[in-house]
C-alpha positions as CSV (number, residue, x, y, z in Angstrom):
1,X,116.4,-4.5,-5.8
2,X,117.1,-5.9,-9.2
3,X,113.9,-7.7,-9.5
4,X,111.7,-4.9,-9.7
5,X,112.2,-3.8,-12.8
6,X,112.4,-7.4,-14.3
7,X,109.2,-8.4,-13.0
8,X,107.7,-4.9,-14.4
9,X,109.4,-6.0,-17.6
10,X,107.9,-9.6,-17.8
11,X,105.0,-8.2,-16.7
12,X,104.4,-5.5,-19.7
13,X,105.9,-7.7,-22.3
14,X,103.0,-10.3,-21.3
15,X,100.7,-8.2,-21.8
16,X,102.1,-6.8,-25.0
17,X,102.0,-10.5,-26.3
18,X,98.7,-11.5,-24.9
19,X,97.2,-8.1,-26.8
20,X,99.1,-9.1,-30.0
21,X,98.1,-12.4,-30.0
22,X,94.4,-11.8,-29.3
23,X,94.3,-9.4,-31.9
24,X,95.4,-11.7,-34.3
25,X,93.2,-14.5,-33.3
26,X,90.3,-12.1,-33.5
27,X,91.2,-10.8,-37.1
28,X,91.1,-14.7,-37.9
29,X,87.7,-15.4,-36.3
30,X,86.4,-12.4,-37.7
31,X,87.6,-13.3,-41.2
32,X,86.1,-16.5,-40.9
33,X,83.4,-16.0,-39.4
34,X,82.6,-13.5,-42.3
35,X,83.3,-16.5,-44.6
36,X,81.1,-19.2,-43.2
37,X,78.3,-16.9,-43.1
38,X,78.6,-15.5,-46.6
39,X,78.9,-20.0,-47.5
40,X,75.9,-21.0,-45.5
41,X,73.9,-17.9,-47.2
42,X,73.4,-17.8,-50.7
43,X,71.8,-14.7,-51.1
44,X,74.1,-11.4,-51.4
45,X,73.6,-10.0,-48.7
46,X,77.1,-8.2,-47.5
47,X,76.7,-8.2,-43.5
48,X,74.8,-10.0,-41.1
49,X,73.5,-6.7,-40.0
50,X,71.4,-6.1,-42.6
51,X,68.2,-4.6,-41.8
52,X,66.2,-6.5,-44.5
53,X,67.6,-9.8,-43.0
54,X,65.3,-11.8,-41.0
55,X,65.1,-12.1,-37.0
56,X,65.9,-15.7,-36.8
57,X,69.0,-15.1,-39.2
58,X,70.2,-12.4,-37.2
59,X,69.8,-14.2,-34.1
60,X,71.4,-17.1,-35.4
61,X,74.3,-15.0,-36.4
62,X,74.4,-13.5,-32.9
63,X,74.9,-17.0,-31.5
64,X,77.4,-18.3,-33.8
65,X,79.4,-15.2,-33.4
66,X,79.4,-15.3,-29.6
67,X,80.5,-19.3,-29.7
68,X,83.2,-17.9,-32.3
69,X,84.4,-15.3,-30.5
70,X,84.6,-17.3,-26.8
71,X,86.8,-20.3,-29.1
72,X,88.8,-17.4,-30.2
73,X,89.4,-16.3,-26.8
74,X,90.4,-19.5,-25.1
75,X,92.1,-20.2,-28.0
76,X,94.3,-17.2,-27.9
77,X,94.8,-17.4,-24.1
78,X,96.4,-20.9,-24.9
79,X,98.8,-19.5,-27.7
80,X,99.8,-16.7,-25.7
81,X,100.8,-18.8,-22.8
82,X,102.5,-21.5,-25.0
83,X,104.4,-19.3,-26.9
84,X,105.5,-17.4,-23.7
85,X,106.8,-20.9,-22.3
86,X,108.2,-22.2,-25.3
87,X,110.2,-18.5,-25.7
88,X,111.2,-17.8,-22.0
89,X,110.5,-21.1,-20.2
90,X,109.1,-20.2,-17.8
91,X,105.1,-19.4,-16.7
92,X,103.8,-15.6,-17.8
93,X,103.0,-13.5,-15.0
94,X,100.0,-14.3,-12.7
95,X,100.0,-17.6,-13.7
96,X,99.8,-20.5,-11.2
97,X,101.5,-23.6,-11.9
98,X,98.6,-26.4,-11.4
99,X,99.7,-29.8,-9.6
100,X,100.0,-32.4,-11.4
101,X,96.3,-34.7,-11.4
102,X,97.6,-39.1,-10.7
């Protein structure tokens, strides 16, 4: 009966450092994103979502934002799951131990 709890523990503190560490990651991409754009574009305009920007500049900011944002994902999943190793030693929970590839 002792388990129980622990493994509702683990299991809310994962999720509390998953959230964390996704939020941070997407204030980062967002940031940078932000920055890149406003390097690549000379003008002044202050957001991609300008209405008096052009289609294929909006549609090119579309696609860099969604290649941005799915690095930051993946990226954040892997941070999140190192960290929890490198802190608890052990795997978070849900996550499957993969064998070992000769």
């Amino acid at each position: 009966m002792q388990r129980v709890p622990d493994t509702i523990g683990r299991e809310r503190m994962w999720k509390l450092v998953s959230t964390i560490t996704g939020m941070l990651v997407a204030l980062l991409v967002r940031k940078s994103m932000r920055t890149a754009y406003r390097a690549v574009r000379k003008d002044k305009a202050t957001t991609p979502f300008d209405p008096t920007n052009a289609w294929p500049d909006a549609l090119l900011w579309a696609a860099a934002a969604g290649i941005g944002l799915g690095i930051g994902k993946v990226v954040s999943a892997r941070v999140a799951f190192v960290g929890w190793k490198a802190v608890t030693g052990t795997l978070p929970p849900g996550a499957v131990e993969e064998p070992a590839v000769v």
